[in-house]
C-alpha positions as CSV (number, residue, x, y, z in Angstrom):
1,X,-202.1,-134.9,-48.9
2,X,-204.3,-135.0,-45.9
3,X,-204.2,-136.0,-42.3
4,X,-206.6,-137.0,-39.7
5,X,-205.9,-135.3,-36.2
6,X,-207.6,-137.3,-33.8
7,X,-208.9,-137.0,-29.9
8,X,-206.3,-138.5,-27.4
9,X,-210.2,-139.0,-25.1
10,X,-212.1,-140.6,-27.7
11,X,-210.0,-141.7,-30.5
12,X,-212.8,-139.7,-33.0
13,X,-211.4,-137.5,-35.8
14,X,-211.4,-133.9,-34.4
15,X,-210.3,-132.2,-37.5
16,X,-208.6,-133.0,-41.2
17,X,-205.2,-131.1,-41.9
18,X,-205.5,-131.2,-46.4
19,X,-201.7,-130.2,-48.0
20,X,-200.8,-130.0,-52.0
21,X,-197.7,-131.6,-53.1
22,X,-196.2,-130.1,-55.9
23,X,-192.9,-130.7,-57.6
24,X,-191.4,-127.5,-59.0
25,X,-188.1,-128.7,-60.8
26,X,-187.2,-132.0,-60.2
27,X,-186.7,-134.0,-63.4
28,X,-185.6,-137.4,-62.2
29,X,-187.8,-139.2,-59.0
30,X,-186.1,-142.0,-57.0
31,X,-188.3,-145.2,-57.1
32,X,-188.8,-144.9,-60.7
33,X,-192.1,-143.0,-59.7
34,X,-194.4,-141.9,-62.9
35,X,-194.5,-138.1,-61.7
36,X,-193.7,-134.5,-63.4
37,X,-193.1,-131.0,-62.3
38,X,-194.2,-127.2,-63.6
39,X,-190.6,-126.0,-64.4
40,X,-189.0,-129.2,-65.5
41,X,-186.0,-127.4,-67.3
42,X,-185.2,-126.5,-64.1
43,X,-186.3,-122.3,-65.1
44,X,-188.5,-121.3,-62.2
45,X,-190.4,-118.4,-63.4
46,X,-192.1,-117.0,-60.0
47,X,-191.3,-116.9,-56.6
48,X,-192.5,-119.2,-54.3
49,X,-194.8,-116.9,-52.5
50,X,-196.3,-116.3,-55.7
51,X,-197.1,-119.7,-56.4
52,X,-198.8,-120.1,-53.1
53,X,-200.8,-117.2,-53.8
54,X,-201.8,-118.7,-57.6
55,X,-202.9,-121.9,-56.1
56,X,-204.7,-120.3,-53.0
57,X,-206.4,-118.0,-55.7
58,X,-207.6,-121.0,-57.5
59,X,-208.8,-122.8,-54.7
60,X,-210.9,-119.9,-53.4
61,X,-212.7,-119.3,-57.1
62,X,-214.0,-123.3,-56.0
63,X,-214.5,-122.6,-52.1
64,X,-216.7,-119.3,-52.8
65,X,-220.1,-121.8,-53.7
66,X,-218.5,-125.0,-52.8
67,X,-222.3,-126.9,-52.7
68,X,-222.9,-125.7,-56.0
69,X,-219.5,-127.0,-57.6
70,X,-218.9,-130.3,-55.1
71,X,-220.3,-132.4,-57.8
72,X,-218.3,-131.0,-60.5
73,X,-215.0,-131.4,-58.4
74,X,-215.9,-135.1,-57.5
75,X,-216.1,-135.5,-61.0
76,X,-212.8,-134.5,-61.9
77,X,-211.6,-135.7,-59.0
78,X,-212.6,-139.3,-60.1
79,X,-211.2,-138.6,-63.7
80,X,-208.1,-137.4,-62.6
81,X,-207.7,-140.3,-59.7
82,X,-204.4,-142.4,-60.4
83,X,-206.6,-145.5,-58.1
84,X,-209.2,-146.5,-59.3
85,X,-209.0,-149.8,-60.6
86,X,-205.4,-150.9,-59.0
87,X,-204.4,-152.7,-55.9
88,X,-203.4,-151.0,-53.1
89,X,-202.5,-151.7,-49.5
90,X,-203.3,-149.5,-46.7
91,X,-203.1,-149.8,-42.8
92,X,-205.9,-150.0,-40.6
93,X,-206.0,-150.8,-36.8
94,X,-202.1,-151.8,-37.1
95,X,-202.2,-154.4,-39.6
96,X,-201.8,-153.8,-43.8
97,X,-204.5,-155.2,-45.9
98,X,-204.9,-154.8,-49.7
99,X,-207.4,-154.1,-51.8
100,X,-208.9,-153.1,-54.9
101,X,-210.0,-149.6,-55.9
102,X,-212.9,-149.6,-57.7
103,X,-213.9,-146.3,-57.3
104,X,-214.6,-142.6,-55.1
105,X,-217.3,-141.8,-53.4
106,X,-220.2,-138.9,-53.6
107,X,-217.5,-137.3,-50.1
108,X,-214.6,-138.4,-52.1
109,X,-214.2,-141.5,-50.0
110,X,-211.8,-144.6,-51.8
111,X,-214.0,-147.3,-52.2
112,X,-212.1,-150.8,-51.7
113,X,-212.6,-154.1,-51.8
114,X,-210.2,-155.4,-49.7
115,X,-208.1,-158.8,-49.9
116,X,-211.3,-160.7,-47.4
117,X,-213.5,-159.7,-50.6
118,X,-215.4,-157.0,-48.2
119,X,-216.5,-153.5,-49.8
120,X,-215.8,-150.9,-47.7
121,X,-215.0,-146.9,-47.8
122,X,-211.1,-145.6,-46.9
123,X,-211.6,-141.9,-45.7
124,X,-208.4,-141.7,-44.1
125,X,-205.2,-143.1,-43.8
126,X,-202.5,-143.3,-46.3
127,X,-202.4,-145.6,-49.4
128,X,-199.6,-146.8,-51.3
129,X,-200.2,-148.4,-54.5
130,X,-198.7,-152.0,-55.3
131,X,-196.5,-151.7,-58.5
132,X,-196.8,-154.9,-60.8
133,X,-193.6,-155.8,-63.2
C-alpha cells in the first residue's frame, strides 16, 4: 500500500507514505477476492503489538544494507507480483486507462502498456486489476 503526498505549489511528489495490509482472521472476502490470512481458524496467537514488532523486525534485517539486498528484493518482488501479465486499469490526470502489465522495473516501477499501445512506467497511483469470467 503506498501513497504519494504531493506539493499544493508545484504538484511534484514531496514524499511516499508505504503501509502493509495484512488480514489476520478473516476467512471469507466480499468480491470473491483470491486472498488468505495468518490465523485463518480464527486463533490469533499474538498480540497485535507483537505482530507489528515481528514485521518491523523483518523489515529492518532488509533496510540495515538496503543497496546490497535491492536487487534481491526486486527479485522477489517480481516473483511474488500478482500483475504481471494481466490487464489492469488505473487513473491518471482524471481519466481511467487500461493496460497490460508486462513487468517491474529495476525501482519497482509497473511497466504498462496501456490501451493506446504506449509503454510506459506507473510509480504511483492505484491499480485495480480487471477480472475476466
Amino acid at each position: 500500500l503506498t501513497e504519494a503526498i504531493t506539493s499544493l505549489e508545484s504538484g511534484e511528489i514531496d514524499s511516499i507514505v508505504t503501509g502493509i495490509g495484512i488480514n489476520v482472521s478473516t476467512r471469507k472476502f466480499a468480491g470473491g477476492y483470491n486472498a488468505g490470512s495468518i490465523f485463518p481458524d480464527g486463533r490469533i496467537k499474538f498480540t497485535r503489538n507483537e505482530l507489528c514488532a515481528r514485521v518491523a523486525d523483518y523489515i529492518m534485517s532488509f533496510a540495515e544494507d538496503l543497496n546490497s539486498t535491492q536487487s534481491a528484493l526486486i527479485q522477489e518482488y517480481r516473483k511474488r507480483s500478482i500483475l504481471i501479465n494481466h490487464d489492469i486499469t488505473y487513473i491518471k490526470n482524471n481519466e481511467t486507462f487500461t493496460a497490460r502489465v508486462t513487468g517491474i522495473d529495476d525501482n519497482g516501477g509497473l511497466e504498462i502498456i496501456n490501451q493506446l499501445g504506449i509503454k510506459e512506467i506507473l510509480r504511483s497511483g492505484e491499480v485495480n486489476t480487471i477480472r475476466r469470467q
